[in-house]
N, C-alpha and C positions, 0 to 999 in steps of 0.2 A: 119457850118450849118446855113444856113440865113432862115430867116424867113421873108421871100418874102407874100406879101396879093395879092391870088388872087382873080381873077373878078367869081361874083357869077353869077354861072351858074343853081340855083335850088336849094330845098332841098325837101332831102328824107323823108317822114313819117313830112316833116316840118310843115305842117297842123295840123297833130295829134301829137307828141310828138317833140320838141324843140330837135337840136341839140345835146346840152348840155346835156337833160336827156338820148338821145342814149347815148353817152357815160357814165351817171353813170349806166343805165341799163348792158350796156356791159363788163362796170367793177365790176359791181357786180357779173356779170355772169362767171366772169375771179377769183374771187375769191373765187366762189364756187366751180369751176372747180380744182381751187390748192387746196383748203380745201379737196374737196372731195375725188383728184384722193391720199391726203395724208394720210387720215383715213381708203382707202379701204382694205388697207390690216391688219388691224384690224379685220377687219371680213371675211375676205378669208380665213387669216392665219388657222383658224379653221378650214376652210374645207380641207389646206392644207396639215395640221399635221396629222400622223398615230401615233393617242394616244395609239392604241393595244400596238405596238412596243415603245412607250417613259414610258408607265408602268411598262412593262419588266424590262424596264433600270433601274427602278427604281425610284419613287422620295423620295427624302430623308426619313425614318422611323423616326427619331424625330420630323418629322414636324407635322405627323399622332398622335405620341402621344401626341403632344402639341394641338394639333385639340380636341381631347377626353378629354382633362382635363381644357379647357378655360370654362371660364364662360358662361352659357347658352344664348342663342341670344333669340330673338324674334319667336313665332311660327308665321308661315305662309305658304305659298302655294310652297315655292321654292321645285326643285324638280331637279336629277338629270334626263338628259335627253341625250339617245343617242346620240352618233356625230360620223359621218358614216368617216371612217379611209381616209387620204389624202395620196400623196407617202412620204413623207417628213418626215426623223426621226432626226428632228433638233433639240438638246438637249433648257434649259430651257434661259442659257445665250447665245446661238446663236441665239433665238426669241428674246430677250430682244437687241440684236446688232442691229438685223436689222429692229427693230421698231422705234430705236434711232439714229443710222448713218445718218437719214433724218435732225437732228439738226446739226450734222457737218456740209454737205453743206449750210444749213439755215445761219449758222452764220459766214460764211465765206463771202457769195455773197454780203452783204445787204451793205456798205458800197462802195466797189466798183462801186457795181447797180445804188446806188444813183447819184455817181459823172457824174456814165454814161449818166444815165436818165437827171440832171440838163442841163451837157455840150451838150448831142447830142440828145438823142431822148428818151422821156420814151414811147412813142407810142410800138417803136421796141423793148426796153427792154421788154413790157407787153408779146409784142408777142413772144418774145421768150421764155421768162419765162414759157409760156403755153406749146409753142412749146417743149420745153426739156420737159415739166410734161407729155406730150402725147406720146413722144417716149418711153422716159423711161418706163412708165405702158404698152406700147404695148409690149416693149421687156422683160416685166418684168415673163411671164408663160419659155420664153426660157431662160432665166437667171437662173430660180428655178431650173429646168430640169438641167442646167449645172453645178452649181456648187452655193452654198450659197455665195460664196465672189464675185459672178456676182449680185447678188440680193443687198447684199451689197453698190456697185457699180451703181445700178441701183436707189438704196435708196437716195445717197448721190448727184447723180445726179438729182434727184426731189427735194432736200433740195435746191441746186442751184440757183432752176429756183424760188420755192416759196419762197426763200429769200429776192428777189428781189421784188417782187410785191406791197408789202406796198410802199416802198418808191418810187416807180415808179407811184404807182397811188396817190400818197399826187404830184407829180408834176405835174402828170394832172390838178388835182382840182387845185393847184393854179393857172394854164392859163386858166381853163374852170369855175369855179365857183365864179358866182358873190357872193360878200360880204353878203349881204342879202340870201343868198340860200346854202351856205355853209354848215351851220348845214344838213340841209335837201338831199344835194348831197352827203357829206359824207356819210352819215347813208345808203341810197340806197348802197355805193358802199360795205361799211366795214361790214354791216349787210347777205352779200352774204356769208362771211363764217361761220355761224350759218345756214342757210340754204344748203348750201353746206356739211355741215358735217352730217345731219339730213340724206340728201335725199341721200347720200351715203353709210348712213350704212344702213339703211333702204334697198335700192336697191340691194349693195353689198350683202346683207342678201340672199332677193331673188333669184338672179343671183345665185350663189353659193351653193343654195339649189335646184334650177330646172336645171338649163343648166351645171355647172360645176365649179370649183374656177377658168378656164384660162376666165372665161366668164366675168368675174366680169372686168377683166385689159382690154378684145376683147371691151366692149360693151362701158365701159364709157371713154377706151380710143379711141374710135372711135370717138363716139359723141361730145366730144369733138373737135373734128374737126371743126364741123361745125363755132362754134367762130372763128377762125382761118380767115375763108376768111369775117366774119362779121365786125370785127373789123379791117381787113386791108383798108375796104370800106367805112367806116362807119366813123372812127373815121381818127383825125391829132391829131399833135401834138397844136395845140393852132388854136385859130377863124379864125386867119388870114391865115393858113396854106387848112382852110377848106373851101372847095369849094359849101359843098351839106347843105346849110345854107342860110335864108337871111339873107342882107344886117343889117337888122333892128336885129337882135337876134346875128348879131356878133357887131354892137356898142352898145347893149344893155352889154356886157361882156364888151368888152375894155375898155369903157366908164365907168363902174362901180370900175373898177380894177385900171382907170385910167389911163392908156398908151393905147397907140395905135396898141398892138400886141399881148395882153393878156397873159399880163407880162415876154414876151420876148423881152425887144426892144432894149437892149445889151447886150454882150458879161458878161455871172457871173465873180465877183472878186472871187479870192482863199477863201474858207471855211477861215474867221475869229476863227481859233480854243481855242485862247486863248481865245477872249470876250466870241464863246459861253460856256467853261466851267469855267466862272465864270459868269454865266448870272443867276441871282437866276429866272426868268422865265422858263427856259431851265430847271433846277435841279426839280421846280415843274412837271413838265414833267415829266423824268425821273422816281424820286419817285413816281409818281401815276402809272406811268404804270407799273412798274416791281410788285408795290404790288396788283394792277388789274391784271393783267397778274396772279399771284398767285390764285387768288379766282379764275378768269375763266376757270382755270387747274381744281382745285380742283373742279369745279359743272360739269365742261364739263368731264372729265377723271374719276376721282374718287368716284364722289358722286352716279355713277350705281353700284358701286362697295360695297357701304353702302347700297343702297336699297338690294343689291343680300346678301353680308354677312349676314345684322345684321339686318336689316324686312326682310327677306325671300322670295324678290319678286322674281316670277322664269321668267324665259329669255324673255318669249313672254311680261309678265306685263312690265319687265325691259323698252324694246325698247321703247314701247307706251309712257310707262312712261317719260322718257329720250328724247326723242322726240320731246313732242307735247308744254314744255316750252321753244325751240327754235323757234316754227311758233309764239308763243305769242310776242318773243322776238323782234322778225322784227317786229310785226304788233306795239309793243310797240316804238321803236325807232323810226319809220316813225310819229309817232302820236309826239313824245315829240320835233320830231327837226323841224317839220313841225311849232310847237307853239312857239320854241324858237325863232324860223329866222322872225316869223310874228311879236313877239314882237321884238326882237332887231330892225325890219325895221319901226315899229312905233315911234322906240325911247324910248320905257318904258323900256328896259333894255342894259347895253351895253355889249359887246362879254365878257368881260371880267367875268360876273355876269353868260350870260349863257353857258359857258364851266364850271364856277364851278356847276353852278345849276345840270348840268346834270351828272359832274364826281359824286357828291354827289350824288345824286340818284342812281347812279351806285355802291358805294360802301357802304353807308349806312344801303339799301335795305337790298343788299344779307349780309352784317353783321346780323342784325337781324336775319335774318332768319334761320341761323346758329346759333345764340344766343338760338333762342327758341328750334333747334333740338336738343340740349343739355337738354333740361328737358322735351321734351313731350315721352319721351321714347318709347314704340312700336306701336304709333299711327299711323298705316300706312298712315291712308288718312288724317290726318293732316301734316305729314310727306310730302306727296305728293304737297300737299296746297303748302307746305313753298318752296319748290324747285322748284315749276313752279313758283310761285310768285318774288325768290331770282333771279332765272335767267333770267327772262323778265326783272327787273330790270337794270340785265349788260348794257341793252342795249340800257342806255345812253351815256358809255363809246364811242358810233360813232359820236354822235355827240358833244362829252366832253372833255378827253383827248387827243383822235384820233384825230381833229381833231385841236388840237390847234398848231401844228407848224407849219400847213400854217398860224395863224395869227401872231404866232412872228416873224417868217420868212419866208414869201415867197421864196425868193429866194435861201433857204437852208432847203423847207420844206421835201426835199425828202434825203435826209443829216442828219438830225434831226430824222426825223423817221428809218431809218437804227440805230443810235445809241442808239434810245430810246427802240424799239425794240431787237435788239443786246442783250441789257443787261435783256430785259424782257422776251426774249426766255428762260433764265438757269431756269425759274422757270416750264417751261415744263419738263427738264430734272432733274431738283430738288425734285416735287413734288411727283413722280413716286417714288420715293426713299425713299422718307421720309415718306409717307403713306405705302409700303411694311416695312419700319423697325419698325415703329411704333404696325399695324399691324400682323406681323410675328409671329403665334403659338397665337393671340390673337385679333380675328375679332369680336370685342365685341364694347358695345356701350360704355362702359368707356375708348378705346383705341382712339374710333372717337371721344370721347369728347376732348381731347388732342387735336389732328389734325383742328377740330372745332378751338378750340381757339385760337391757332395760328393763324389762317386764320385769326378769327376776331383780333388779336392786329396789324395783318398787316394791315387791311382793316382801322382802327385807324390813322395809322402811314401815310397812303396815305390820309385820311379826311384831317388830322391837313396840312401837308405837302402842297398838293393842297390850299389848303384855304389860306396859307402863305404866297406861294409863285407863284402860278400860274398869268397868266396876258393875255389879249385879243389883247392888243397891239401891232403892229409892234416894233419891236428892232432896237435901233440904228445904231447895228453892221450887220442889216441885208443889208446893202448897202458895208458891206465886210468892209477891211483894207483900203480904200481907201480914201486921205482925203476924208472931206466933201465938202468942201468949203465953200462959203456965206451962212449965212439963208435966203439969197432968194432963191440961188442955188437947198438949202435943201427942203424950202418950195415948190417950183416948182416941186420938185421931185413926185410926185402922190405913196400912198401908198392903199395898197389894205385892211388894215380898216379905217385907219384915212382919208376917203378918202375926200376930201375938200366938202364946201357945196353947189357949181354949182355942183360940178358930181352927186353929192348924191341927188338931186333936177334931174339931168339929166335922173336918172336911176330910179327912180320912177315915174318920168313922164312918162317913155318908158314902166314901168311894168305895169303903168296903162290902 
């Protein structure tokens, strides 16, 4: 795959929105689209299930008694509420399969993806990526219909596609975002699936209570589409590759990045895997995200499951509820990485200060706030307070941890994130488990206090962790196994944050 610079013929939308930010728009759009088309059946499955016929079945009779004998919860408005019969009489561990088989393919693809994305194109990974999530959900009403181990199959195949996406879009940002804008690009791109997950269940809701549940997979897999030829148009794989740009907004990237191709300008060495798992920056990584990963489970998954339990919110309070500290979250992240990237480009702090400033904030926060849901007992609307407050908070983590293995490694940032990720997905599949055994015959607020605390000794263990070991710096081994050679050699070599100080004079000259 060469990466040939062509002659600029134009750019689109180039008056009003830069290049660079189509594409984090469009990646962000790409992420909401996997986020979303992955939550939808979360709320289909409701209308697809005939609970008449799964009561008959039975569910378990001791579970009922341990219902009637737990300690009393919170009074409130919860209420139960009609749910009009689906065809589908899919016992309790056949939903529990096909909600989860989406993490099979998830954790098989992301490593692969990566090397794909690095060696040859993440452009055409993204697209594909999409492209399997959109097949899949279309075919996903005649899979039901045919048999549950087609749905299965159609599950594992979207796990696939959305496995791949992180690390395919950390390879973009390293050819498309300049140093100074980093923070700020990420967060647009990684803040799309907090909004993608809102507007899907939200939508899916609707769709599946007016038009029908195959509506839900017809409408938003359709739409989807539209990205599809956007992103074929719109976006390359790096500045030089793109045509619908000027001149001046692609040296303004290369120039910042310091090569002349936007951080393509040869051929990657083999994943150095030895240096990076003994790289104590890489391990800061690691541990903050697998125990981020944990809290974002727990407030995104489980904690509607505390307001519905144990305060008594009933499904409509639920939604709004659950909801509206996701539009906060984005509007939060754009504002803290907008401020980061402005001071680091003044020089008042360096990358290294603000990817902790911001993992901090991201785990700190929603600790707290979980600290205090543990003694304010049935205080709904205090309760409420602390959960929109705890999760707007997360969303430092895009421009925090998220985004720090483009700065220790560019050129293995999408390598890195497959791994870092990889290991932070189990705590999707972990916490589901561990909040139902906890939980089980005792949906009280002394069982969430358990669960609670846990979360906050993780949240602990990824502060100290980050703060110790985290770094803003290129790595040495991100130039691979390969000698070095001379310290002129080295120096010569243009790194995309230690970037020398003509470029870094060159690239605020141009942004001025």
């Amino acid at each position: 795959m060469g990466d040939q610079a062509v002659p600029v013929k134009g750019n689109v939308l180039g008056s009003l929105v830069p290049a660079r930010y189509i594409l984090a728009v469009l990646g962000s759009v790409a992420m909401a689209i996997i986020y979303g088309l992955k939550v939808n059946l979360s709320v289909a499955m409701v209308a697809m299930l005939n609970h008449s016929a799964l009561a008959h079945h039975g569910g378990p009779q001791e579970m009922k008694e341990e219902h009637v004998n737990a300690e009393p919860v919170c009074q409130g408005s919860n209420s139960t509420e009609a749910v009009e019969d689906g065809p589908f009489i899919w016992s309790e561990p056949v939903q529990g399969i096909i909600l989860s088989c989406y993490f099979w393919g998830y954790l098989v693809s992301q490593i692969p993806g990566a090397r794909v994305a690095e060696s040859f194109s993440a452009r055409w990974v993204m697209f594909f990526s999409v492209l399997i999530n959109v097949v899949c959900t279309l075919l996903t009403p005649v899979s039901a219909k045919l048999h549950y181990v087609a749905m299965i199959v159609m599950r594992i195949g979207e796990g696939i596609g959305g496995g791949v996406t992180f690390p395919a879009m950390h390879v973009m940002l390293a050819s498309w975002a300049p140093p100074n804008e980093r923070s700020v690009m990420s967060a647009i791109v990684y803040a799309g699936t907090a909004l993608g997950t809102v507007i899907s269940m939200l939508m899916a809701g609707v769709l599946a209570g007016t038009l029908g549940w195959e509506s839900v997979f017809y409408v938003m897999g359709g739409l989807s589409c539209l990205w599809m030829v956007l992103w074929l148009w719109l976006v390359q794989d790096s500045p030089n590759q793109q045509a619908l740009m000027s001149q001046e907004e692609r040296d303004l990237i290369t120039t910042s990045l310091g090569c002349s191709s936007g951080g393509h300008s040869e051929p990657k060495a083999p994943v150095p895997w030895r240096k990076v798992f003994t790289s104590g920056p890489f391990y800061g990584i690691l541990i903050a995200h697998i125990c981020n990963n944990w809290g974002w489970y727990m407030l995104l998954i489980e904690l509607p499951f505390y307001m519905k339990q144990v305060l008594q919110f009933n499904i409509k309070e639920n939604a709004v509820v659950t909801a509206i500290p996701f539009l906060t979250m984005w509007f939060f992240s754009m504002a803290l990485s907008k401020t980061l990237d402005a001071l680091r480009s003044r020089g008042k702090i360096t990358t290294t200060i603000a990817r902790k400033t911001a993992t901090f904030i991201a785990s700190a926060v929603p600790m707290c706030c979980l600290l205090a849901l543990c003694f304010i007992g049935c205080q709904r609307g205090l309760a409420v307070a602390l959960m929109t407050i705890g999760i707007t908070a997360i969303g430092g983590m895009f421009c925090g941890l998220l985004s720090n293995h483009i700065d220790i490694a560019p050129n293995y940032a999408g390598t890195l994130m497959a791994i870092t990720n990889s290991a932070a997905t189990l705590s999707g599949i972990i916490v589901p488990i561990f909040v139902g055994q906890i939980t089980h015959g005792n949906q009280t607020i002394g069982a969430w206090r358990v669960i609670f605390y846990v979360t906050i000794v993780l949240y602990v263990v990824e502060i100290i962790a980050y703060l110790l070991l985290a770094s803003g710096e290129e790595q040495p081994w991100n130039k691979g196994d390969k000698p070095t050679g001379s310290v002129e050699a080295v120096e010569a070599e243009a790194t995309p944050l230690n970037t020398k100080e003509s470029p870094k004079q060159n690239y605020n000259s141009q942004e001025q």
